[in-house]
N, C-alpha and C positions, 0 to 999 in steps of 0.2 A: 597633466600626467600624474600627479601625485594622489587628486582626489581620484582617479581610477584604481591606481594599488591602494587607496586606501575603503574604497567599496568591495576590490576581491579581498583583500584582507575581512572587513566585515562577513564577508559572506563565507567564507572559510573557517573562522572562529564559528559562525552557524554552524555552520557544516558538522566540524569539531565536536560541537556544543551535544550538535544532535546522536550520534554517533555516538560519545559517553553517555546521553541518558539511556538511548536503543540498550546499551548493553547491561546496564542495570535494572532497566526494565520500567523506565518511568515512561517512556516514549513509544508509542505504536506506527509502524512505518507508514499509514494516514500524515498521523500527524507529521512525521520528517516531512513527506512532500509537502505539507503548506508550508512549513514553518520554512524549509530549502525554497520555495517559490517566491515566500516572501522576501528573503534578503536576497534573492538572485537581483543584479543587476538591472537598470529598466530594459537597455540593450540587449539582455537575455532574454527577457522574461516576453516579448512577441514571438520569440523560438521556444519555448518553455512549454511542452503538452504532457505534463503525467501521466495523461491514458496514452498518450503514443512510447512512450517509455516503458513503462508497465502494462500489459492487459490484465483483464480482471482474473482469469486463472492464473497468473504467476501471484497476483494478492493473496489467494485462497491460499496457497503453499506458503506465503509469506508469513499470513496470521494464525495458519496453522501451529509453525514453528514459534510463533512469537507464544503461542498460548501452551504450547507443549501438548499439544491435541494429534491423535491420531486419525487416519481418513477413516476408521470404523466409526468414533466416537461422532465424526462431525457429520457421517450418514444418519445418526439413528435421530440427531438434533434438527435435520434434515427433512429426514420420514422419506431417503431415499436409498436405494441399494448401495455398499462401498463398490460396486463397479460403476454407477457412474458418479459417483463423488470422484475418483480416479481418473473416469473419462473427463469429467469439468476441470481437472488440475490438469492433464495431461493437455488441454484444449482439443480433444478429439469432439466435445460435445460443449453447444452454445449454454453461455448461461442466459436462463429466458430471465423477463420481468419477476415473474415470480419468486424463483431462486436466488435472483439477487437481493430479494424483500427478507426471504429464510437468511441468506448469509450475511446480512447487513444487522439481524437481532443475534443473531449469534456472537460476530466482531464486537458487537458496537460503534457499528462505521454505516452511512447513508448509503444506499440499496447502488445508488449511479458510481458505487465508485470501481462494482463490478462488471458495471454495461461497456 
């Protein structure tokens, strides 16, 4: 029993850990989820699916904010109109392979982490 409170303890200082860098700005919420995947528990971690957690429009509004980026600014980086940079944040509109290629050199994060 004790090595169990002592792996969520582990993984809670993670947690922590991550959480203070996010807010200072060392930390991009990509990274949280590996870095949260990896100390999760093993017992978690077969329940553990970050794209079930997150989809790739809720990232787009994520990394937005994290970059302090406007949805005009990330259209024109884009080479798409701010109505459907809008509609891809709002999930009214699929992000294709493509767009996830555009938003992946934009973040600096792997194109799948939008699919």
């Amino acid at each position: 029993m004790a090595k169990t409170k002592k792996i969520n303890l582990d993984f809670l200082g993670v947690l922590s850990s991550c959480i203070e860098q996010y807010i200072k700005g060392k930390l991009k919420p990509i990274e949280i989820l590996k870095l949260v995947e990896h100390a999760l528990p093993n017992e978690d971690k077969k329940n553990w699916n970050p794209k079930a957690e997150f989809s790739g429009y809720e990232l787009i509004e994520s990394f937005l904010d994290v970059k302090g980026m406007t949805q005009t600014e990330l259209a024109k980086l884009l080479n798409l109109s701010p109505a459907k940079v809008n509609d891809l944040i709002k999930g009214r509109r699929k992000i294709t392979p493509k767009t996830a290629k555009k938003l992946s050199k934009v973040f600096c994060v792997e194109h799948t982490v939008f699919l």
